[in-house]
N, C-alpha and C positions, 0 to 999 in steps of 0.2 A: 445748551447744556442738558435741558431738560429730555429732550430727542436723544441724546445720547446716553444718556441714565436708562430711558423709554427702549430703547434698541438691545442695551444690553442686559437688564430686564428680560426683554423678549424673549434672548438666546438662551437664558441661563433657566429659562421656563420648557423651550423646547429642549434644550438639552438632559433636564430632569426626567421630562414626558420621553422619548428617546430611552435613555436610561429604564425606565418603568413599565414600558412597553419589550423594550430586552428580556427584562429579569423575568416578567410575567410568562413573554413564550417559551423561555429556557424552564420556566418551573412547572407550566405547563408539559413540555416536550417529555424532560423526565418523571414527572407524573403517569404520562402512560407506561416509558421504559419500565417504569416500577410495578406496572397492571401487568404485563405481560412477563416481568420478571417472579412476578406471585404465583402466578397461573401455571408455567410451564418447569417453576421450581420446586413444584409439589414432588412429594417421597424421593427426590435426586439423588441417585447413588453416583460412584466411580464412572460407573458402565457411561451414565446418565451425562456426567458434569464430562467425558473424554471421548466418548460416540454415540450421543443423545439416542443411545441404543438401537441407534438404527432403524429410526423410525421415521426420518424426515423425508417430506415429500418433495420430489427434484425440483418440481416446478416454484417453491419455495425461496431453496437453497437456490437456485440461478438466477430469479429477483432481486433475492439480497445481498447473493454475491458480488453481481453491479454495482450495489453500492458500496459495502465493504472494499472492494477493490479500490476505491477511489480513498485516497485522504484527505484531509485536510489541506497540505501543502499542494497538492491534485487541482481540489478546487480552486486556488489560489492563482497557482504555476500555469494549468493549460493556459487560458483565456489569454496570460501574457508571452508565449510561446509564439503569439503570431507576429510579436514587436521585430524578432532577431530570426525567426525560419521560415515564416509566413505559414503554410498548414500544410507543411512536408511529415509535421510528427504523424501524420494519419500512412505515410507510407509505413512507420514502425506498426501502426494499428493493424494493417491489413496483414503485416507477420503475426502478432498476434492470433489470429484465425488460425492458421497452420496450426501455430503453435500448441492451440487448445485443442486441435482435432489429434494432435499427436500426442499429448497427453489423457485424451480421453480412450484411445485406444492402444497405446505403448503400455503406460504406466498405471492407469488405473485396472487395468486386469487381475498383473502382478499387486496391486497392493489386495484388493478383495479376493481375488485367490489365495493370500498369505494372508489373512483375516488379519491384518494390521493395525491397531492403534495409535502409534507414530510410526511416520513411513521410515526413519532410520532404522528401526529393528530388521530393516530386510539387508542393509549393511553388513549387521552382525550373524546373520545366515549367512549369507555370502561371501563376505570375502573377512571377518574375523570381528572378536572383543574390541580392539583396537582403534581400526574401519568404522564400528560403530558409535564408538565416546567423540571420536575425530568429528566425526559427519554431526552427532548431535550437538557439537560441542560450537561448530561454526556456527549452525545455525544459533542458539540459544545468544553467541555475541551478534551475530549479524542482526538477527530480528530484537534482540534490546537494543543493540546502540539506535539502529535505524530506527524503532519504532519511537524512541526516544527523542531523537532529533525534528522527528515531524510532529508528534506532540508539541514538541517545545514551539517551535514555529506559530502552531493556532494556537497556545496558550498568549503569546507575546502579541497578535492581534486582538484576539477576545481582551485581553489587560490594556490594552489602548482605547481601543472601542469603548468599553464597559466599566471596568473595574478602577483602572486610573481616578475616574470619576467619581466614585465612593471611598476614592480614598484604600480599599483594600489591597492589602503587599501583597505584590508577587507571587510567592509562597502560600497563602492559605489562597489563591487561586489555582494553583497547581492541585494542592493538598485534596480542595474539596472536590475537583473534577476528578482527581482519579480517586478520592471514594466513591463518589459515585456510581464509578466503574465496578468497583471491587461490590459496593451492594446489589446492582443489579445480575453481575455473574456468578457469585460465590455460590450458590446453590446449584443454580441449571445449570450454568457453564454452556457446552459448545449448543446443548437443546434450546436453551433460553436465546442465544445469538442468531440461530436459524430465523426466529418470530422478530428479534428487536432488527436482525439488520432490515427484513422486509418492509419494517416501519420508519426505518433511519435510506432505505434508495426513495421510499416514498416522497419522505421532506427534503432528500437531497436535488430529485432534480425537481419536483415541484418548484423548489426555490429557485434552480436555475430556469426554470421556465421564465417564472414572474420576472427576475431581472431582463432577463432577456425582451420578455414583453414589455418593460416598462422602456430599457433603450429605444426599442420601436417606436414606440409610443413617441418619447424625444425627437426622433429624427422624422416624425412622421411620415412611416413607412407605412404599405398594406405587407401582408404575409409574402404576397406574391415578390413587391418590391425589395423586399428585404435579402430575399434570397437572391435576384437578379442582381443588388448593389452589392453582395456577400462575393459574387462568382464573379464579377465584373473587376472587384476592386485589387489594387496590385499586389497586398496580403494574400490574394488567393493560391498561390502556385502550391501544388501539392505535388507532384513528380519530379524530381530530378534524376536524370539520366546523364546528361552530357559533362558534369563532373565528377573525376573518378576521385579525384583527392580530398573532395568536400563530404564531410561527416554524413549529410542531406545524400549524400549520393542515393538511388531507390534500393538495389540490394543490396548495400550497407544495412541501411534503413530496417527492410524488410525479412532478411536475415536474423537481423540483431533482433528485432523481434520475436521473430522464431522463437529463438536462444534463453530470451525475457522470460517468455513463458514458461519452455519448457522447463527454465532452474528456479526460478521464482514463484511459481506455482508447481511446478509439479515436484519440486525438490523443496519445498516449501512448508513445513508442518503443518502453518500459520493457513494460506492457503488452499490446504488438502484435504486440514481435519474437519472442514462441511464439507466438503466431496465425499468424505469416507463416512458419512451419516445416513444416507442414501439406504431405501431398501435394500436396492438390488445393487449389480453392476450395469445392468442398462441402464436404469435409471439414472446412476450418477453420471455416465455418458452423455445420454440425452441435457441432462442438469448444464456440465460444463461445454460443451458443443452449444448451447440455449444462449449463456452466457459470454462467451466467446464473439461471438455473432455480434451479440448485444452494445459492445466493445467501440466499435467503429462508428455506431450513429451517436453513441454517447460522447466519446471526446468528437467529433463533428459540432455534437451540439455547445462544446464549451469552446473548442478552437472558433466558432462563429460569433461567440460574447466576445471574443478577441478582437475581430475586427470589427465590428460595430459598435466597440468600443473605442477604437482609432479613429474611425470615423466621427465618431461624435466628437472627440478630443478635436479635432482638423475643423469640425464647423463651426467650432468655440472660439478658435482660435489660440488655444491651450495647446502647450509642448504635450505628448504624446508619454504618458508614462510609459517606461522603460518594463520588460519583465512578470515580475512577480508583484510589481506596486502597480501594476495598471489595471486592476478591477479593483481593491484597496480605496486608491485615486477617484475613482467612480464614487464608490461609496460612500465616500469621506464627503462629497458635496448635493449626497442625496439625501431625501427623504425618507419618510419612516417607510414608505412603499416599496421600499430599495434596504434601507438596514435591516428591519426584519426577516425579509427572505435570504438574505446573504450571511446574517447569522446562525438562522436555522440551517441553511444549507452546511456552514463550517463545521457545526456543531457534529450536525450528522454525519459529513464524512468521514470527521475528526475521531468521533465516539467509535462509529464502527467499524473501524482500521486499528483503533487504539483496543479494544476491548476482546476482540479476538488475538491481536497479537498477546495480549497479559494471558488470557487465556492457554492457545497453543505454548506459551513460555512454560506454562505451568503444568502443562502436561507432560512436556518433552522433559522439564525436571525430574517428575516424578517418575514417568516408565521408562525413560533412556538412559541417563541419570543414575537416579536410586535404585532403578529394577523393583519397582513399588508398585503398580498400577495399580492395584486393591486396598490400598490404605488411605483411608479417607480423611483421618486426622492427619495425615502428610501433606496429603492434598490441600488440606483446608490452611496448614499453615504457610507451604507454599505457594498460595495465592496469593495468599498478606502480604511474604517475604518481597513476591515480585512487585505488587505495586509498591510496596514502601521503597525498593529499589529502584523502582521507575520515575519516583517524586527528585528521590535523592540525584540522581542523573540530570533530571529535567535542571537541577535547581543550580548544581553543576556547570551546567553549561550557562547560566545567566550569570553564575560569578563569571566565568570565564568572557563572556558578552563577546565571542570572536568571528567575524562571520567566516572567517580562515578556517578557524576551528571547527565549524557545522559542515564546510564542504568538504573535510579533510574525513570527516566521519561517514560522511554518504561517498565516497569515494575509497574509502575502508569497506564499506557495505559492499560494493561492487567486485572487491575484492575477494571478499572470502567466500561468496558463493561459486568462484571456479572451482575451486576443489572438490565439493559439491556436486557439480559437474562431473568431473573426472572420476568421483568415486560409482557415482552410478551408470554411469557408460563405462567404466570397466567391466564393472560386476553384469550386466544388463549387454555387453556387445565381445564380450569372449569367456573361455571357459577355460580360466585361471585365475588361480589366487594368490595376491599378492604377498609379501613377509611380512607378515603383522604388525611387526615391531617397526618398522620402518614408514609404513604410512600417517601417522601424526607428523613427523616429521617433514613428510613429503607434501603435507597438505599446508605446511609454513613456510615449508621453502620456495611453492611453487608462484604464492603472491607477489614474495619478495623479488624470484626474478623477472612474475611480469612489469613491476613494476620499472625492475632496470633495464629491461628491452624498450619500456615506453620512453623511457628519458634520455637515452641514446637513440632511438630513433627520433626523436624529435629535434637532439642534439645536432645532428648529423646532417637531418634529410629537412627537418623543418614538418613533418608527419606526425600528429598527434591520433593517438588509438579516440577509439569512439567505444560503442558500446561494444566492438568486436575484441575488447578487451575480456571479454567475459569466456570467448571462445578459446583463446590465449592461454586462458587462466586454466581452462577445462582440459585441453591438450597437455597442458604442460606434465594435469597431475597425472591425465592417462598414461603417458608418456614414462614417466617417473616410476609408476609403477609395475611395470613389465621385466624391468631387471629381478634377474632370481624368482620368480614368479615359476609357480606352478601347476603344470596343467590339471583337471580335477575329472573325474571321470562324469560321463554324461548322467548318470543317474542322484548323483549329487549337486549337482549343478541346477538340473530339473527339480530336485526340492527344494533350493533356495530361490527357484526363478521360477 
């Protein structure tokens, strides 16, 4: 009786210690985001908080864009990616590369030659008013809902890990992470994210190093070993060729990558507006081409926490978590050696995904939108608007508690950026302009019929779209829009483009 009073005793002392060492790094972590949110938020105007006036250095911006680009759900999802495809996702990586070289010289020319603020205002040159509410208008739901959903995700681990244990609801864990958000950006805005995200890739893969090093450590590997039992082991297959039907297929794969890039980043506010911070245009070149690259050895390094996390799982003799709970899994029966680098790491993918998406929300409101750019009390109550907006969603979706409901909204996200597609491959690969009135229209209808091409072909032939659903999406709008279109002479075309 005594041994077991003794034992649980024990737990309920490391579980406190655990707890205390959490709060400690997390208060530390934002302690500094707050140093460098002081520093770089001095005199911040519009110019300041929307193209940190153009004063960011590339090699910066392509640091912390590595980590920015990752979320939370990122950190989460690769690792367990190798359970169900083994490390095929690296063939999408190496599209990626294309992708960003094609946006580093298609797209970023045109946006700093059109000295842009938000990249849709080149919409509204191009092919009309319209064109342009349409284009900002996707965006501003795709990058809420989505940004919201992945939010919600590490909110709902950090509350099991952490906060469950003090007893704190739900809600003022949501409340006080995105204030936090909101005090660290409300000044600097996109200047201040330049500095925080290069501090937030810092502790992102720092963190995934340490896990990684301590699984070693477990399995009692050297470095060398590690990599020979990684390349050896039957998780390893990265190519597929010899099926054309399977999603994994390599130019499936590699394509769709492509595709990722170029509409998700390059058609991307969220992702453009530190590209368009950049001195020059070489520099932002260099910047993303830097970042790009950088791409392939970073998911490498979390697709490899995947399997050496299988691995461990097999020498345990423990079922193999499934997905998204097999580094969770891990961490649930480690040490503090293990929870505090895997917190830090969430925290930071989590933040720097979440805080520029509020951010570019709030820009795209303001100059797309309102046609304000220079209004600073709009700006400022616009930011509030968006996070309190973003709480209210997250909180939304925990009434709702559906995990139907979360894939049906990241699969809505997929959706509306074809249109997206479609409108800047019009404007950008011919010299015509659409009927203005008619493109909102065209950019709603054109989801809804990828949708029913995918359900009848799957109906039919038993073929489910993959990511070349995006492409689908992009044609359909090009496509839609050529009726009645017309042609515009080369000298005006040349000013919009």
């Amino acid at each position: 009786m005594k041994s077991e009073k003794f034992a649980v005793a024990n737990e309920n002392v490391y579980l406190c210690t655990r707890i205390m060492w959490i709060i400690a790094t997390i208060l530390i972590y934002f302690a500094v985001l707050f140093g460098i949110s002081r520093l770089t938020g001095r005199h911040a105007t519009n110019e300041t908080f929307f193209r940190a006036n153009r004063k960011s250095p590339w090699y910066m911006v392509a640091f912390g864009m590595v980590g920015a680009s990752i979320s939370g759900v990122t950190f989460v999802s690769v690792p367990g990616m190798v359970t169900r495809i083994d490390l095929t996702y690296m063939q999408t990586c190496l599209g990626f590369i294309l992708g960003y070289i094609a946006v580093a010289f298609l797209l970023l020319p045109l946006y700093y030659r059109l000295n842009l603020t938000t990249i849709y205002s080149y919409l509204g040159m191009r092919l009309g008013p319209r064109a342009y509410k349409a284009g900002a208008s996707f965006f501003l739901l795709s990058k809420m809902t989505g940004a919201v959903v992945r939010f919600y995700v590490v909110c709902m681990i950090l509350q099991r890990f952490v906060f469950d244990d003090w007893g704190i609801p739900f809600a003022a864990t949501v409340s006080g992470m995105v204030a936090l958000i909101w005090l660290y950006t409300r000044q600097g805005g996109i200047r201040t994210l330049v500095w925080t995200d290069t501090f937030q890739t810092v502790c992102l893969f720092g963190a995934l190093l340490l896990i990684i090093y301590k699984v070693v450590d477990i399995l009692d590997f050297s470095f060398s070993e590690a990599v020979c039992a990684i390349a050896a082991d039957e998780h390893s297959r990265i190519f597929v060729f010899d099926d054309w039907v399977s999603k994994q297929n390599f130019w499936k794969q590699f394509f769709s990558g492509v595709f990722i890039v170029i509409v998700m980043t390059g058609l991307d506010q969220d992702m453009m507006q530190k590209n368009l911070t950049c001195k020059t245009l070489k520099e932002a070149q260099k910047d993303m081409c830097s970042y790009g690259v950088a791409f392939v050895p970073a998911n490498l390094l979390f697709l490899s926490l995947g399997v050496l996390l299988v691995m461990l799982a097999q020498l345990k003799g423990q079922p193999v978590e499934m997905g998204d709970a097999l580094l969770p899994a891990f961490v649930e029966q480690s040490g503090l050696a293990v929870v505090i680098p895997f917190t830090i790491g969430l925290v930071a993918a989590s933040f720097s995904s979440a805080d520029s998406a509020l951010t570019s929300l709030t820009t795209s409101y303001c100059v797309d939108i309102r046609n304000r750019a220079g209004d600073e009390r709009l700006r400022k109550w616009a930011h509030l608007f968006v996070c309190v907006l973003f709480v209210v969603m997250i909180l939304l979706f925990r009434m709702l508690n559906s995990t139907s409901v979360i894939d049906a909204i990241y699969v809505l996200c997929g959706y509306t950026y074809g249109p997206l597609l479609g409108l800047f491959a019009f404007g950008l690969l011919t010299k015509r302009k659409p009927i203005d009135r008619y493109v909102p229209y065209i950019c709603i209808a054109s989801p809804l019929l990828c949708y029913l091409i995918d359900a009848l072909t799957y109906r039919y032939t038993g073929y489910r779209f993959g990511y070349e659903l995006l492409m689908l999406n992009g044609i359909l709008t090009f496509l839609a829009l050529l009726p009645g279109s017309r042609e515009i002479p080369s000298a005006e075309c040349q000013t919009a483009s």
